[in-house]
C-alpha positions in Angstrom: -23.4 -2.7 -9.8 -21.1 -0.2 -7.7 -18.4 -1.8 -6.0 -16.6 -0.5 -3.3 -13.3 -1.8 -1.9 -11.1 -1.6 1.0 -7.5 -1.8 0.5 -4.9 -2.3 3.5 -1.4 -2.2 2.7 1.8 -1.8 4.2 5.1 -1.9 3.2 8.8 -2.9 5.2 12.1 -2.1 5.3 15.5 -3.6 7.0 17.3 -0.5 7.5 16.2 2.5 5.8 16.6 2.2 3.3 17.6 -1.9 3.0 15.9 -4.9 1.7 11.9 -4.2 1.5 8.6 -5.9 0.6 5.3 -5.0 0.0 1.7 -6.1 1.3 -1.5 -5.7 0.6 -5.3 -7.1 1.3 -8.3 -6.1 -0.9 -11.7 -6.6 0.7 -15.2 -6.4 -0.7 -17.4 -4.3 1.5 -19.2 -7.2 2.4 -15.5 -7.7 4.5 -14.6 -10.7 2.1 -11.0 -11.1 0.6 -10.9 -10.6 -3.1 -7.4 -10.5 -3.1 -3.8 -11.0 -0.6 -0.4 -10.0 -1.9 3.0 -9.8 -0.9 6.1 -9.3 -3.0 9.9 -8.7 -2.5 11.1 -5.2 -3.8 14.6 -5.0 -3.7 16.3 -2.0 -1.8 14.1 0.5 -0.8 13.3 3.6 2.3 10.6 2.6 4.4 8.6 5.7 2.7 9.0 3.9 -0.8 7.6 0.7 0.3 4.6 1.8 2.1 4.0 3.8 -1.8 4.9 0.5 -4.0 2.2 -1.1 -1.4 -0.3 1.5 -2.1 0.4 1.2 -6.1 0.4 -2.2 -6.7 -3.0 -2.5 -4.5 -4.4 0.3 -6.5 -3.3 -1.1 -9.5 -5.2 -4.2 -9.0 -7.9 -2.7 -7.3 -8.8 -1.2 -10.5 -9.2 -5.1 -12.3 -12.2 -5.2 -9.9 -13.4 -1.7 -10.1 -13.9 1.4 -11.3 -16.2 2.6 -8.6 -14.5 3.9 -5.5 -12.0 2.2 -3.2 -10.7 3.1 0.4 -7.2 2.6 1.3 -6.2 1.9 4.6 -2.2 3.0 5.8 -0.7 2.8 8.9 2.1 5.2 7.1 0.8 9.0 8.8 3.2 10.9 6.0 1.8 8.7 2.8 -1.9 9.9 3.5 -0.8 13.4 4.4 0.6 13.2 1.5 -2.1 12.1 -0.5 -4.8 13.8 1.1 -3.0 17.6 0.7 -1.4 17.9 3.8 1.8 17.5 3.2 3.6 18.8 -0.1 5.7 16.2 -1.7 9.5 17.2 -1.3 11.7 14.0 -1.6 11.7 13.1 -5.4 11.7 9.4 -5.6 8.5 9.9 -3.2 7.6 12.3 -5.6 7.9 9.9 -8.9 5.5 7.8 -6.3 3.3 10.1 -5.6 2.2 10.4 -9.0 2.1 7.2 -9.6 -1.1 7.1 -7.3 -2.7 10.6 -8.3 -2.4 8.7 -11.8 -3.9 5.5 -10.6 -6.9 7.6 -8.6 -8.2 8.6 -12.1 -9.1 5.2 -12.9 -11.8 5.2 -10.1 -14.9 7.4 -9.5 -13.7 7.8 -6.1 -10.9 7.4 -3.9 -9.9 7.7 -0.1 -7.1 7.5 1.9 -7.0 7.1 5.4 -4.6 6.7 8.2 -4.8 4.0 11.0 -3.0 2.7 13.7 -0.2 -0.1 13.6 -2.6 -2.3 15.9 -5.6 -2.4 13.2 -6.5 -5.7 12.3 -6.0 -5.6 8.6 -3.2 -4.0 8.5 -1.1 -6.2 11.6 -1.9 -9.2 8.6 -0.6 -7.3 6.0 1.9 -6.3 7.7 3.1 -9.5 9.0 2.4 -11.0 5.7 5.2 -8.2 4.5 7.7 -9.2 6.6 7.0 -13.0 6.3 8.4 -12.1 2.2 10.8 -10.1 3.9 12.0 -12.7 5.8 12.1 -15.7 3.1 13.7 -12.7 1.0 16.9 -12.1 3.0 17.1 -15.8 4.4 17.8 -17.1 0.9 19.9 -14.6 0.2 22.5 -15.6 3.0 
């Protein structure tokens, strides 16, 4: 059987970069959740997070599947990016970035595209983000 996810993620930052967590939702195409994440990440650029998002969805994206999955960013410079657009310059984006051409390998097929802040999906995962965020830094006062 071919399965074929969808994969919203997001990542956020306090400053940039500052304290940062990481979100992400995997659907079935049937639009149920296989799987919601969130985890603190330490210091990080907002550019970092929105990657760490992308990897560790990707990463257990391919638990599920080897098929083809379709990520979902609200980050406009990640998929440009990934897609060709935009050549890599920075070089921890660039460690990153090869993290997830290295992760694409394990699937038949991959996509990424960019949508707006306002998408559904991604307002959860993002709110779900800064919800970690927020427990993050509050129990570090």
């Amino acid at each position: 059987m071919e399965l074929r996810l969808k994969i919203y993620s997001d990542g956020a930052s306090r400053s940039n970069p500052g304290p940062s967590a990481i979100a992400f939702m995997i659907l079935a195409e049937t639009g149920e959740i296989l799987k919601r994440y969130s985890e603190y990440v330490g210091i990080r650029t907002n550019n970092q997070a929105e990657y760490e998002a992308l990897i560790s969805a990707l990463k257990f994206a391919s638990e599920l599947t080897n098929q083809e999955v379709v990520s979902y960013l609200d980050s406009e410079l990640v998929v440009k990016h990934l897609n060709g657009e935009y050549r890599v310059r920075n070089h921890n984006l660039k460690e990153l970035w090869l993290k997830v051409e290295e992760l694409k390998q394990k699937f038949h097929k991959t996509s990424f595209i960019h949508v707006p802040r306002t998408e559904r999906h991604i307002e959860e995962v993002d709110s779900l983000a800064n919800q970690t965020l927020n427990k993050a830094t509050n129990s570090c006062i």
